[in-house]
C-alpha positions in Angstrom: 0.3 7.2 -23.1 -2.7 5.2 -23.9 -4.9 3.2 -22.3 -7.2 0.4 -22.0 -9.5 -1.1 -19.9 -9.2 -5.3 -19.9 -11.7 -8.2 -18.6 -11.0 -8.8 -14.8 -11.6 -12.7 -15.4 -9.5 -13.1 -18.7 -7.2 -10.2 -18.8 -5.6 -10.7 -22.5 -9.2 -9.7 -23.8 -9.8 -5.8 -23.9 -12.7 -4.5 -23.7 -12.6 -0.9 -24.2 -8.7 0.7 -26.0 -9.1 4.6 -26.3 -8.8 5.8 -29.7 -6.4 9.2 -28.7 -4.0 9.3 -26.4 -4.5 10.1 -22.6 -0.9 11.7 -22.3 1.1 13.3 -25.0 3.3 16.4 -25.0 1.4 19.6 -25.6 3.6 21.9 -23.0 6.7 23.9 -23.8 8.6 21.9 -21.3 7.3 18.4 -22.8 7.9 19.9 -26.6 11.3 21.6 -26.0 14.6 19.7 -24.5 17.4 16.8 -25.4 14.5 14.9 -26.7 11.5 17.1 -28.1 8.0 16.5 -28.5 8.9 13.7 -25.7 6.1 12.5 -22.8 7.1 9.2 -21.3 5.0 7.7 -18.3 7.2 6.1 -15.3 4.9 5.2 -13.3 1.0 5.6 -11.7 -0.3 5.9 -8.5 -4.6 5.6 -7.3 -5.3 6.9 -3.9 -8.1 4.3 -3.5 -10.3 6.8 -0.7 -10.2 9.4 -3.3 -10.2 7.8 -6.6 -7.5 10.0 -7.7 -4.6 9.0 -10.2 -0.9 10.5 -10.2 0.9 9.9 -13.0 4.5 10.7 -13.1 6.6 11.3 -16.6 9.1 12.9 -17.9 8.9 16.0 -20.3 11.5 16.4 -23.4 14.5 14.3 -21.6 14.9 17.4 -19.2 12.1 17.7 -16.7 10.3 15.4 -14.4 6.3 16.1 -14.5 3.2 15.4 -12.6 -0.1 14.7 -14.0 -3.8 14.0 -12.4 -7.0 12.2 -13.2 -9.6 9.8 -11.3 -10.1 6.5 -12.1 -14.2 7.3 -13.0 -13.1 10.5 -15.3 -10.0 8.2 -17.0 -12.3 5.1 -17.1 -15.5 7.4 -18.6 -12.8 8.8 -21.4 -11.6 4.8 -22.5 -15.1 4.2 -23.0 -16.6 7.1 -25.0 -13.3 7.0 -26.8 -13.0 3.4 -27.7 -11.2 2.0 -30.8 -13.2 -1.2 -30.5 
């Protein structure tokens, strides 16, 4: 999973893309199953009070996982990590 941080005006032009990904499988359960070496995002939620992001995925075709950032650590990785 990558991501990217886009213009709020004109959102086709990104402004920052992180280089490396900010999810991949590293885990046994996300390495090992039906589909190995498999981490697939389904979907992201921001607690707006805390800033806090919960991203749910799925690990190797076999597990359902649960991963947390906040929107100023994830939004301070795009830009020192920037492709552009």
């Amino acid at each position: 999973m990558g991501a990217a941080l886009l213009d709020l005006d004109e959102p086709w032009k990104v402004i920052y893309r992180g280089a490396h990904y900010v999810l991949s499988p590293q885990a046994l359960y996300e390495c090992v199953g039906d589909v190995p070496n498999v981490a697939f995002p389904c979907a992201a939620l921001t607690d707006a009070p805390t800033g806090r992001i919960a991203v749910y995925y799925g690990g190797a075709d076999t597990v359902t996982c649960l991963a947390f950032t906040y929107v100023d650590a994830l939004i301070d990785f795009i830009k020192a990590d920037s492709a552009l």
